[in-house]
Every structure is written in C-alpha cells, then in structure tokens.
N, C-alpha and C positions, 0 to 999 in steps of 0.2 A: 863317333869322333871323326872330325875331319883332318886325313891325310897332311902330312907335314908339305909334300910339293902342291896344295892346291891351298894351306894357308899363303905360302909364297906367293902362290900364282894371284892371290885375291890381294894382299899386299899393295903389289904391282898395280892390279884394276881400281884400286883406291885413291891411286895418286890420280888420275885421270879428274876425282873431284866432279859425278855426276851430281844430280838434284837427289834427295834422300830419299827420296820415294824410288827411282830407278835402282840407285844403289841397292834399296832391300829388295826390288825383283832378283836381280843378279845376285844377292850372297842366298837368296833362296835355291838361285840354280846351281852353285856353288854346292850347296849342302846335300840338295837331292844327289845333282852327278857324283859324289863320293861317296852318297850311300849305294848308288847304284855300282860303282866302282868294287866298293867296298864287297857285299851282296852278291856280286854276279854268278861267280865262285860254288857260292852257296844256294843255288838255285834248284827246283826239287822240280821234279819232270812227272807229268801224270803216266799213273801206272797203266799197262799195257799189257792184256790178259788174250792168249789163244784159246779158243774155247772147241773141245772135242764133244760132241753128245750123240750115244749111240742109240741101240737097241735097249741095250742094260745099265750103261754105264756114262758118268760125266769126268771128264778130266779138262781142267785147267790150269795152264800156264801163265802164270803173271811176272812180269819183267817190273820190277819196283824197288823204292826205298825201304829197306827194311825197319832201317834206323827211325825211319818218320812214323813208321807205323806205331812201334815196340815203345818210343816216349811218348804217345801219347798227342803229336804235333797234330794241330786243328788246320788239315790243311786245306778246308774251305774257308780260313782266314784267311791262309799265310803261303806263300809258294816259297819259302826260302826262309831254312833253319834259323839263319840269322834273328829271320822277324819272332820267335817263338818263346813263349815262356820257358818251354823245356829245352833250347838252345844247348843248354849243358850238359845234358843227359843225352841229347842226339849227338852233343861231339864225341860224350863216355865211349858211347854204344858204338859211332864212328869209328872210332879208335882201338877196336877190339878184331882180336883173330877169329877168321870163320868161324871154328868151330865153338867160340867161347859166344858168338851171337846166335848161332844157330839153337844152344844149350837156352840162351834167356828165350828165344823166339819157340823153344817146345815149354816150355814151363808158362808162358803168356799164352797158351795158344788158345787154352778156355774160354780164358776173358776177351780175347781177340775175334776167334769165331762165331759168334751173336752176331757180331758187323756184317759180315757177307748176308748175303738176302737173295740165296738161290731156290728154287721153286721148281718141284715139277706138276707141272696143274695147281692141287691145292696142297701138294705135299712139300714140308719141308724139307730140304737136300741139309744135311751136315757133313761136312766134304773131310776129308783125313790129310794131313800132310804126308804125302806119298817120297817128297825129292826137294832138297832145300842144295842151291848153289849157291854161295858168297863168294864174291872176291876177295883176293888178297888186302890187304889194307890200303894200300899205295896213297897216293895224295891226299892228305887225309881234309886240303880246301878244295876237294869236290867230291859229288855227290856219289855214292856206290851203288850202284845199280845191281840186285842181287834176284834169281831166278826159285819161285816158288811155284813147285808143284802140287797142285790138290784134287784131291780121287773120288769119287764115291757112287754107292750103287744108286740105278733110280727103280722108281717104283714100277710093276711090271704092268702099265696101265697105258704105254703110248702116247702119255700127255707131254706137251713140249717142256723145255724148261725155259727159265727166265733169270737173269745174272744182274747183278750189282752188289752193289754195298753201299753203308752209310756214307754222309755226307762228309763227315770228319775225316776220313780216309781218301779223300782228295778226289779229284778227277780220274776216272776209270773208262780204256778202249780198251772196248769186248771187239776180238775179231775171231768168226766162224767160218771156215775155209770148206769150199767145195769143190764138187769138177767142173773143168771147163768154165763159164761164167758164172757161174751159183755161189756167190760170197758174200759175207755180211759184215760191217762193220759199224760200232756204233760209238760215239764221243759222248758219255753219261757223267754228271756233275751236278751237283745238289741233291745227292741220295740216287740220283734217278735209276731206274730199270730198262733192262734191256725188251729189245721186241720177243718175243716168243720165238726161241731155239727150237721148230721140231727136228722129231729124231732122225725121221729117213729122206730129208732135205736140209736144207739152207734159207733161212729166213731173209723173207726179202723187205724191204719198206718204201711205201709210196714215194714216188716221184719230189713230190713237196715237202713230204717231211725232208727226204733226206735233202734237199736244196735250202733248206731254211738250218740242220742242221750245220750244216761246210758252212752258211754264213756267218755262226756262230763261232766257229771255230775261228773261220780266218781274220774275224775279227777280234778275238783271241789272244791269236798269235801276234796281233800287232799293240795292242791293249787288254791285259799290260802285260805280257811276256814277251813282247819279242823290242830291249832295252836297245838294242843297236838297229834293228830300225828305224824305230821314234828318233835318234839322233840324227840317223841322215834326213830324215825328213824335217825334221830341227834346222839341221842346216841348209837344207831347200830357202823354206819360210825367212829364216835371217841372214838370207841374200839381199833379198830388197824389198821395201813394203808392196811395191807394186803388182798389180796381179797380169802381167803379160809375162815377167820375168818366173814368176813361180808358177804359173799356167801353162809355158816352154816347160821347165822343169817337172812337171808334176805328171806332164803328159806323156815325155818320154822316158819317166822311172816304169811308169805303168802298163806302157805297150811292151817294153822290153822283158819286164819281167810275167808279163802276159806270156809272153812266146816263150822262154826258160822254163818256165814251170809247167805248158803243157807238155814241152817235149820232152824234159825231164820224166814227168810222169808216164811219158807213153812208151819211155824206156829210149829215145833216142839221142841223148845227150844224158854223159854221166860224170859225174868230179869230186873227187873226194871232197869229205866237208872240214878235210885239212887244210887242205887247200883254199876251198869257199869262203872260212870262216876268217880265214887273215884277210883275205882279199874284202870281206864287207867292210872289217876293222879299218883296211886304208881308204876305204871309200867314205867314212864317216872323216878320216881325217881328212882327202884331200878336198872335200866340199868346202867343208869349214876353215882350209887354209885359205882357199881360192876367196872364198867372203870377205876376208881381210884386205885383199891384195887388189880387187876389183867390186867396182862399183854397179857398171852394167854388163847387163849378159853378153856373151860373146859365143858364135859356132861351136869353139871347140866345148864349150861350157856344155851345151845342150848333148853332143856328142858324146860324151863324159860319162853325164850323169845317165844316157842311154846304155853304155856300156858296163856302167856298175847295176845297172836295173835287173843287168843278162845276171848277175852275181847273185844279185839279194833273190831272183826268182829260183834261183839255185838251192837257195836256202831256204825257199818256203814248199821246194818240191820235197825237203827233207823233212819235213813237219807233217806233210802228206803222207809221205812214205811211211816215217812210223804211225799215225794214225788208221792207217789205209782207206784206199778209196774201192769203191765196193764196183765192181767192172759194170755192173748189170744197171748202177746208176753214175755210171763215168762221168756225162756230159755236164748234168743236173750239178752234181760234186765238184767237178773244177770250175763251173762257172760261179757256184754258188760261194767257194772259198775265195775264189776272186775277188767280189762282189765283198764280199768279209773284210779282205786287206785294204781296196779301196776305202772300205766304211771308215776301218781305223786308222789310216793315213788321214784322211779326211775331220776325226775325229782332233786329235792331235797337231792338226795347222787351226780348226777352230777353239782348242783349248790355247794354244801360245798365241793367238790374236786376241782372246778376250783376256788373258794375261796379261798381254805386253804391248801387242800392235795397236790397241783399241785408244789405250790412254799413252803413251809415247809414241807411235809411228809414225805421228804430222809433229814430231817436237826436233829442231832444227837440227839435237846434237844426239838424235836415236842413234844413228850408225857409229857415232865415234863412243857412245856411254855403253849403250846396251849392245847393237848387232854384232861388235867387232870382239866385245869383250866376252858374251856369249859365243862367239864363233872361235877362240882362242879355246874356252872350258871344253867346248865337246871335239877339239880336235885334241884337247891334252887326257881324253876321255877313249876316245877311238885308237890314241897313238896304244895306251896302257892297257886297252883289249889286241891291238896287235900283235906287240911283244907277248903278250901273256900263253895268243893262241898259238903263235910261233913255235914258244918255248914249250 
C-alpha cells in the first residue's frame, strides 16, 4: 500500500500534466520509494558467526535472526520479513518474550539442525545448543538480533573443520580469530562453505580469492542492500543529463569516501553510526533539494557532495567492520570492497539511464516532468529516514 503523504505528494506531480509514458516512469518510482520506505524497518541482516576450533572441541557463536530462521523465511529470496510468505508468523515469533521463543527455538531445534553443514574431514559435527540470548521485545518494526551459541566434540583425528549452512538460512560471516595477524573471515551465501578451519592455526585464503570475495560484497552492499545509497546516487544522476556535471560528482563521492573508509578501517577515525546514519539520511535529502533549485553545477555543489562522501564511507567501514576484514589480506580486501561499491554506484546510474535518461533525457521538459519531481520523491524519502534514525 502506498503511504497516504506520497499519494499527496503524486497528486501534486500530476497536475504538472507530463506525456503518459513519463508519468508511469515516475508513479513507478512513486511505488518502489514507498515500498522502500515502507520495508526498511524490516530489513534482515546476514547472520554472523565467531568460530572457536580446538584440539577437541568446536564452539560457535552466531549473532542472527532468530525469528527468520524458526518461520521458516527463504532468505535467499527475500532480505526483509515484509517480502515473505510467512510474514506473519515472523511478526508472531517477533512479538514473543525470550524465554517463550527460546521454548519454540529448543522444540524446532531437530528439524532446524540438518541445515548447518559442519564437517570435520569427513565427519559429521552435530553441534548442541550450549547458550541462547534474546532480547527483550522492544520495537517490535525492527529486526532482533538474538545470540546463539553451539558446542560440540570433534573427532580425535586432527582434521580441520568446515562451517556453513543451507542456502535458505541466508547469508552467513564465519570469523576465526587468531594471534597477532592469523585471522579468518569469510562472506558465504548460496549454501556455500567455509575454507578449511585447522585446529592448531587460522585458515588463511589466497590473495585472489579473497579480492574477488570484498568485490562481491561491496557490490552488495550497494545492490541491493544498501537503499540510501542508491538514493544519493539517484540524486547525483537527476542533476543533470550531462556527463561533466555527474563526472564532478561521482568523482568526488568516490575519493572522499575512498579515504573514510580506509581510515575508518585502520582504526584512525571513529563515529558513531548514530550519528552517521542521520547524517547520510540528510545527504540524500540535501542533494535532491539542491536538483530543484539549480540547474548547473556550482563549487559549493562539488564540495558538498565530497563532504557527504567522508559520511557514506563512514558507513561502508561499518559493513566491513561487522563482516571483518582478515588483517593478513588487508590491502587485497579494501581495495577489492572498493572496487565492489564503485561497480554498484556505477551499476545503478546505468540502470536509471536506460530507464529514464535513455528515452526522456534529450526531451525538452525532462527536468521540469521527471528530474525535479523525482528529486522532490527521494528527498521526501531521505527526510522520513532522517526523522526515523533520529528518533
């Protein structure tokens, strides 16, 4: 359903009286931004497992949706309860006191356990719930991140072990902590399995894999997880058709949050992502304000969007951070996430040009039908993530 201030708002862009084919680009973006709107709330985080492997023994920590698991949610469909058939069963489960979901999650555990796919050599590990922590209920329009711990002997044979799970159970980072540099971490999704955990090290992985993984990821993070960044760069594109003005812009989002994010990561700039997260929210809005108000680029514009760039890299060292970057392939891994985000910025200015620029962008009254009334949606888009992260 769309929102009662974004029927208004479309109302309003109706009188304007574009060609009918423009018109249904724009109530299309209309309807996405308020599922996006609607959705974001409800957005389901890949789960996140510390992995301990001894002499004798395997213990794993996983930071996850419990609720997505327990109904059954297909979350190599779907990243966000909303989109799910069992929608209503994850709100049930939502909406339950710890210890009454902890009760369903030991009575499922049977039929739940088959999914994990841990190995030592050729043996199979069946792991015991050792430690279940749930949160209190609190908001019940966001997601509960709840801590399961699982135990088990391994066989007395020396062989490494290997971690994952089925595909169904979403995206899964295995992180194996060592001393000093010796640490592992992996981004598995589509069932996949981890590299080979031995017991009296820290599994390491080639140079290349792991630079081709980070690209995947960062590319990821921008398609299609990461909804407020697609808007600023949204609002980049529906500045101006031209490409000097979004080539200014596109250049200085890139260097800026180039340098945020390594230093972030190297540990020499830190900010809450309290703080970060309102502050991308107004960057989405004042981009798309300034499109309205100005036709061509100007200094402070370029300045601007360099300044919010230091923001959003703020926010993609935080994405690194919980995933982790493996020290022994530092270089490899920031470059290669990099390399990620540019793909899906890049991604995303060629999807809305062969949407909209392609067939309107040489038509006399693009900026007054489509750039401006698009640039009005995703600043009434960014204002209502603002308030929200504020609040």
């Amino acid at each position: 359903m769309i929102p009662l201030w974004f029927e208004f708002l479309w109302v309003k862009l109706a009188r304007l009286r574009p060609v009918s084919s423009a018109q249904g680009v724009l109530l299309g973006l209309v309807i996405a931004l308020s599922g996006i709107t609607a959705g974001q709330a409800h957005e389901l985080r890949p789960a996140i497992a510390d992995v301990t492997v001894d002499a004798t023994s395997f213990t794993m920590e996983i930071q996850l949706s419990l609720e997505a698991i327990v109904a059954g949610i297909d979350l190599q469909q779907v990243d966000n309860s909303n989109e799910a058939p069992e929608a209503e069963q994850y709100d049930d489960l939502r909406a339950m006191p710890p210890e009454d979901l902890e009760q369903v999650l030991g009575d499922m555990w049977p039929s739940l356990v088959p999914g994990l796919k841990i190995m030592a050599g050729d043996t199979v590990i069946t792991p015991d719930i050792d430690q279940v922590t749930v949160p209190e209920v609190g908001d019940l329009d966001l997601a509960r991140d709840s801590v399961l711990r699982l135990t088990a002997a391994l066989p007395d044979d020396g062989t490494a072990v290997t971690v994952g799970w089925i595909a169904k159970y979403g995206p899964l980072v295995i992180r194996q902590t060592g001393d000093g540099d010796a640490a592992y971490s992996g981004y598995l999704i589509d069932g996949q399995i981890s590299a080979p955990l031995p017991r009296d090290s820290v599994a390491q992985e080639s140079g290349l894999l792991a630079f081709g993984r980070y690209i995947v990821i960062g590319f990821e993070h921008i398609v299609p997880k990461g909804l407020d960044h697609i808007l600023f760069v949204l609002g980049l594109f529906f500045f101006s058709m031209h490409m000097r003005p979004l080539l200014f812009q596109v250049s200085a989002f890139t260097l800026a949050h180039t340098v945020t994010l390594a230093l972030a990561i190297l540990g020499y700039v830190t900010v809450s992502p309290s703080i970060v997260e309102p502050l991308i929210a107004a960057s989405i809005v004042y981009v798309a304000v300034e499109n309205v108000f100005h036709k061509t680029i100007t200094p402070w514009r370029t300045a601007v969007v360099f300044c919010f760039g230091l923001l959003h890299g703020l926010g993609f060292a935080s994405v690194l951070g919980e995933i982790g970057l493996n020290p022994a392939r530092f270089v490899s891994g920031l470059i290669g996430f990099n390399i990620g985000v540019e793909l899906g910025q890049l991604a995303v200015i060629l999807a809305a040009f062969l949407t909209v620029g392609l067939w309107f962008g040489r038509k006399p009254w693009y900026r007054k039908m489509i750039s401006i009334p698009a640039s009005i949606l995703i600043a009434a888009v960014g204002a209502f993530w603002f308030v929200e992260r504020v609040i």
